[in-house]
C-alpha positions, -999 to 999 in steps of 0.1 A, spaced: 757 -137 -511 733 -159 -526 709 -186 -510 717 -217 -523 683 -230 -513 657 -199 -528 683 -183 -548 677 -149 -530 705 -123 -519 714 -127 -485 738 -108 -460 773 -122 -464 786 -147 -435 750 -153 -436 745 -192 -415 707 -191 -417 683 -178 -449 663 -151 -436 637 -157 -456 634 -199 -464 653 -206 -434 677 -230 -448 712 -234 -434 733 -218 -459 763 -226 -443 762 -261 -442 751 -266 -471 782 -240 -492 808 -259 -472 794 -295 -485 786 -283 -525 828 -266 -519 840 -300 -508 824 -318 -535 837 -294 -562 876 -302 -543 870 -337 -546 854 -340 -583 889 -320 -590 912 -343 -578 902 -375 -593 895 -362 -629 909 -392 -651 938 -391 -671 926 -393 -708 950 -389 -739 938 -368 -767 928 -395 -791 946 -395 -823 934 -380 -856 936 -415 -873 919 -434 -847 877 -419 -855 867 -448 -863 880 -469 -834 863 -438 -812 827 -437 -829 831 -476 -830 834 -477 -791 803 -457 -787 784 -476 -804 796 -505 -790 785 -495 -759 752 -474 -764 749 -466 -727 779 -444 -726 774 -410 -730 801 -379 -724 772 -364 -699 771 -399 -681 804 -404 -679 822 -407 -646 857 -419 -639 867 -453 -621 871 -448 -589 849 -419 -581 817 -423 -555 786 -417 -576 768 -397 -548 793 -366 -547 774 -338 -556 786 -324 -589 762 -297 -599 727 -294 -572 694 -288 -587 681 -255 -574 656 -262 -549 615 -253 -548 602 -230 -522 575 -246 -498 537 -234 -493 535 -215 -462 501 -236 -451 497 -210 -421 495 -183 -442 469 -197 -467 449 -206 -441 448 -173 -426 441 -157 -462 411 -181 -465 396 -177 -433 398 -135 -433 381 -135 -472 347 -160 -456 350 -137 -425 347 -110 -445 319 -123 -468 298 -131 -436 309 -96 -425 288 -80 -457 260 -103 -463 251 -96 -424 252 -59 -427 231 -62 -461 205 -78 -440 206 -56 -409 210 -24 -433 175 -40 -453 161 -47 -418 170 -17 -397 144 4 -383 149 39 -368 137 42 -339 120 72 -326 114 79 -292 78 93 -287 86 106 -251 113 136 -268 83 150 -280 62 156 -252 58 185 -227 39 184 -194 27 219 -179 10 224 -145 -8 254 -137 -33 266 -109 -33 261 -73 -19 238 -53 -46 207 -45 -65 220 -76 -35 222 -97 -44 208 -137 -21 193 -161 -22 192 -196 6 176 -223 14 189 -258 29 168 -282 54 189 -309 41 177 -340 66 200 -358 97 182 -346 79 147 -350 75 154 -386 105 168 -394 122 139 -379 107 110 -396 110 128 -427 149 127 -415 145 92 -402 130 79 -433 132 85 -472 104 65 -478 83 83 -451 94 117 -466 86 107 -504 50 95 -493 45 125 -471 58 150 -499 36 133 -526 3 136 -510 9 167 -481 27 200 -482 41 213 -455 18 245 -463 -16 218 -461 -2 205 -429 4 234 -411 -21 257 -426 -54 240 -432 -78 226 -404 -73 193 -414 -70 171 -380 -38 147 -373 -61 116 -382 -77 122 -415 -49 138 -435 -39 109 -459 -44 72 -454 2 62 -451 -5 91 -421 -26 70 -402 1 42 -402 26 67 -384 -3 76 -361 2 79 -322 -19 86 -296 -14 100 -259 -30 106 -226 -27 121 -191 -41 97 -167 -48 126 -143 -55 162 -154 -74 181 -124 -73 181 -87 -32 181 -89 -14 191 -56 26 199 -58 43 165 -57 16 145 -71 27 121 -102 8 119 -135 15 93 -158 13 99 -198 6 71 -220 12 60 -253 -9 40 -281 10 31 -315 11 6 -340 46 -5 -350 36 -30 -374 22 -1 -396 51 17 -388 75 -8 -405 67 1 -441 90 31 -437 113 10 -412 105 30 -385 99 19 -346 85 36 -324 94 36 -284 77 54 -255 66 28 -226 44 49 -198 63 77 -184 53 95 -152 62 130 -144 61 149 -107 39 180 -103 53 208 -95 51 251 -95 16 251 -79 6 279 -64 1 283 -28 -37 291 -21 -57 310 11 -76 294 34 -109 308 44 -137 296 65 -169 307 39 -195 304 70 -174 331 90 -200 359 102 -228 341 83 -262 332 103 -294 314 92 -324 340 98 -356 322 109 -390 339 110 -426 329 106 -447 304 125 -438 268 131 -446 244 112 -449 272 86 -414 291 91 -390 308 62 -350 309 65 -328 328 46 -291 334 50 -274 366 64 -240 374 57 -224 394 82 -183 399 72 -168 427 59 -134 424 66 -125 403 32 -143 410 1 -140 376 -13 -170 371 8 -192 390 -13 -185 362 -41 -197 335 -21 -230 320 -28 -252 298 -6 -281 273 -10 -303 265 17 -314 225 20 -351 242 28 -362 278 29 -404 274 41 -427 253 56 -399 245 82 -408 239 119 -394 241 150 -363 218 155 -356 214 121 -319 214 108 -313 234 79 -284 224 58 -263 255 42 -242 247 15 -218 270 -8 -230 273 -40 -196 278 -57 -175 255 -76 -144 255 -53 -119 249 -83 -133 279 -98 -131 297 -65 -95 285 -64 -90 298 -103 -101 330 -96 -94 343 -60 -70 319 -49 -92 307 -19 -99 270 -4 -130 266 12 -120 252 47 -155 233 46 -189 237 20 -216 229 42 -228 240 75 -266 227 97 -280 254 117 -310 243 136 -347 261 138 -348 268 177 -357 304 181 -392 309 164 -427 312 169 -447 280 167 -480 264 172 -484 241 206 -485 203 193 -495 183 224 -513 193 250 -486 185 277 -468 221 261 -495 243 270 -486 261 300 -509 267 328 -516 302 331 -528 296 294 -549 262 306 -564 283 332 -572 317 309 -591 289 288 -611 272 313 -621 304 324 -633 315 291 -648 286 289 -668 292 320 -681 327 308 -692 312 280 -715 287 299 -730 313 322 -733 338 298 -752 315 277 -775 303 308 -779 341 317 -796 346 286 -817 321 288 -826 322 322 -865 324 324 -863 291 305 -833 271 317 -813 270 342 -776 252 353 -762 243 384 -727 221 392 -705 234 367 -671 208 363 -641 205 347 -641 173 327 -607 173 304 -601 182 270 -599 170 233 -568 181 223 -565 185 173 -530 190 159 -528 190 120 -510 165 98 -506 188 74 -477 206 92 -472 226 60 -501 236 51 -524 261 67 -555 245 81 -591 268 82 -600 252 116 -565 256 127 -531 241 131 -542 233 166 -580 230 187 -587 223 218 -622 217 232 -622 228 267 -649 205 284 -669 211 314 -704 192 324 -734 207 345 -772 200 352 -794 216 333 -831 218 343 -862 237 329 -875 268 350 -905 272 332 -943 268 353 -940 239 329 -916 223 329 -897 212 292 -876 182 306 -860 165 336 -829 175 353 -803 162 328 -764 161 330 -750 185 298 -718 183 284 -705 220 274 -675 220 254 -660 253 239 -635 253 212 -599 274 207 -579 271 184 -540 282 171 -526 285 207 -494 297 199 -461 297 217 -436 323 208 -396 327 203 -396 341 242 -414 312 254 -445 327 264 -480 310 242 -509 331 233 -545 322 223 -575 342 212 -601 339 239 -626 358 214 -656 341 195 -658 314 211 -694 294 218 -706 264 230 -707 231 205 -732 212 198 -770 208 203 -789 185 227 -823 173 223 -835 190 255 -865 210 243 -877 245 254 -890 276 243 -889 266 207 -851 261 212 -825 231 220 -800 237 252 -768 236 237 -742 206 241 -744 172 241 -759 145 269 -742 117 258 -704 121 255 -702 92 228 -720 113 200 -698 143 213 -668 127 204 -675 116 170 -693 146 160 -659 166 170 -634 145 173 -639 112 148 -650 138 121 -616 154 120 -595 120 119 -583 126 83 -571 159 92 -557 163 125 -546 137 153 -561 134 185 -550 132 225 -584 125 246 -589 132 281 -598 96 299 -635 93 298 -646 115 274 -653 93 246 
């Protein structure tokens, strides 16, 4: 069966075209009715006679509009359909459209992946490339990071062609690898691929800690061989420390004071045995000599505690220690510390001397009302240094009357002061103090005449002080007995 309409074959009993859509029924039942109807009103015509041609052409051309084509008998409805014109397909507008739209879709679809294929950078992630290892102890762990230039290479050589023909023009593999030339001077297109990295802690690490590596990079160089580097600041957790021992580095260890104060030594004495890591310590003393009594002496260890750590895998619980200067020998400073039974062994002294001197000078002078007075007491300022007169003297002071025994007599009845000088009383660890008694003499000269001689002393306690007392200010300071000066 044939469309009437497109003209294409069609199942029979068809009433729709499948592929115009035209109603094929309707329209073979009206073209068969008009054929029915053209049939049965054909005209009747006789066959003209041979001898009538003339009257035949004659007609025609008597009536010019007539033609056998136009011709149509009386009677007959000029719209029946004798013979339909086959029919033109329509545009399928939907489709067109369609085919339109898809080729500019299309056309956008290349021209953008032209653009993003010219534009598109590989990116390489710096942070593949780096390793972090811990080692040590734990609290004095270090860190250190190590970048793999091998794979770096190798993959912007894979990343990009132009990287790889730059690199392969001006560097082998075998200079690369082989030679000592550093990362940053190889070629100048190397230093526009150039990173750089950091730890932002490396010592002191303790198991848990964070340390934090950093990046440096400069992607606009990087975009002449479309490469883009990424690798923001990345931290990382310590961890695999070692576990360390604990040890007390002043355990058994004493400060050994000797000498005399304010001139005393110290040295350190180690005293442990049961760990040899003690015999690796090392100490330093804050001050070894010229130390006195009641100083505090600061101990320190000597050793580096991360190297400590490193090679014995010990922690110093502490580093520094005071021990105090207590138990030594030292020179009296004041005269409120000399104890009596050493007052008293010097007033006697003191007293010998006198009489012993009067006793040998007895068929000239004599003395009578022998008295205590007081004392000048001398300490040194120079508390570390050693003083010829002493570190300490002390004038022991008594005053008598002095006449002349002669038949003639040299001078009046006159009041003496006698004093008699010690020097370097010492006190010792065990508390007891010690002075020499020996050598000792009367100071001073009067100007009591006899025998060719002076009485020893002085008769006015004024010049007495300042010829043994305010002579010494510069060197030593003073504590007077209440009127003696």
């Amino acid at each position: 069966m044939i469309c009437p309409n497109c003209n294409k074959e069609i199942k029979d009993g068809s009433k729709f075209c499948i592929f115009c859509g035209a109603n094929v029924q309707s329209q073979s039942n009206a073209r068969n009715d008009a054929q029915n109807n053209a049939q049965s009103v054909q005209p009747q015509v006789n066959t003209p006679q041979c001898n009538q041609p003339q009257q035949s052409v004659s007609a025609q051309s008597q009536n010019p509009q007539f033609q056998p084509n136009n011709f149509q008998p009386a009677g007959v409805n000029q719209g029946v359909f004798v013979q339909p014109a086959k029919p033109k397909k329509p545009m399928n507008k939907k489709l067109l459209f369609g085919i339109i739209g898809g080729a500019c879709a299309l056309l956008i679809i290349i021209i953008v992946s032209l653009v993003l294929v010219a534009n598109h950078k590989t990116k390489i992630n710096l942070s593949d490339y780096i390793k972090v290892s811990y080692d040590g102890y734990d609290a004095y762990g270090t860190a250190s990071a190590e970048f793999d230039y091998d794979k770096y290479l190798d993959d912007l050589m894979k990343a990009s062609s132009s990287f790889k023909k730059a690199y392969n023009s001006d560097m082998t593999c075998k200079n690369l690898y082989d030679s000592d030339i550093t990362w940053s001077s190889i070629a100048d297109y190397y230093d526009a691929v150039d990173i750089d990295y950091d730890l932002d802690k490396t010592s002191g690490l303790s198991n848990g800690d964070t340390v934090t590596v950093n990046f440096e990079y400069d992607n606009d160089a990087a975009a002449q061989y479309k490469i883009e580097y990424v690798g923001e600041s990345k931290e990382y957790t310590v961890e695999g420390l070692k576990e360390t021992k604990k040890i007390d580095p002043f355990e058994g260890v004493t400060v050994e004071f000797s000498g005399t104060s304010p001139n005393v030594s110290a040295k350190v004495v180690v005293n442990n045995s049961k760990d040899e890591v003690y015999e690796h310590i090392y100490y330093d003393l804050s001050k070894s000599y010229d130390i006195k009594i009641g100083d505090t002496i600061t101990v320190t260890v000597s050793n580096d505690p991360e190297y400590f750590v490193e090679d014995y895998g010990c922690v110093f619980t502490s580093t520094t220690k005071d021990f105090k200067c207590t138990a030594v020998d030292q020179y009296v400073s004041k005269t409120a510390d000399i104890k009596e039974d050493t007052l008293n062994a010097m007033k006697k002294q003191t007293e010998d001397v006198i009489n012993a001197y009067f006793a040998g000078e007895n068929k000239y002078i004599g003395v009578s009302d022998l008295k205590f007075e007081g004392t000048y007491f001398l300490y040194t300022k120079d508390e570390n240094g050693w003083n010829w007169d002493g570190n300490n003297q002390i004038y022991i002071i008594y005053s008598g009357k002095v006449k002349s025994v002669e038949d003639k007599k040299a001078f009046d009845e006159t009041t003496v002061y006698f004093p008699v000088r010690f020097k370097d009383i010492m006190q010792y660890a065990d508390g007891t103090q010690n002075v020499d008694l020996n050598n000792t003499s009367i100071s001073g000269e009067t100007n009591l005449e006899y025998y060719y001689r002076n009485v020893d002393g002085y008769t006015n306690k004024g010049d007495m002080y300042k010829e043994l007392v305010e002579s010494q200010k510069a060197d030593y300071t003073e504590e007077i007995t209440d009127g003696l000066k």
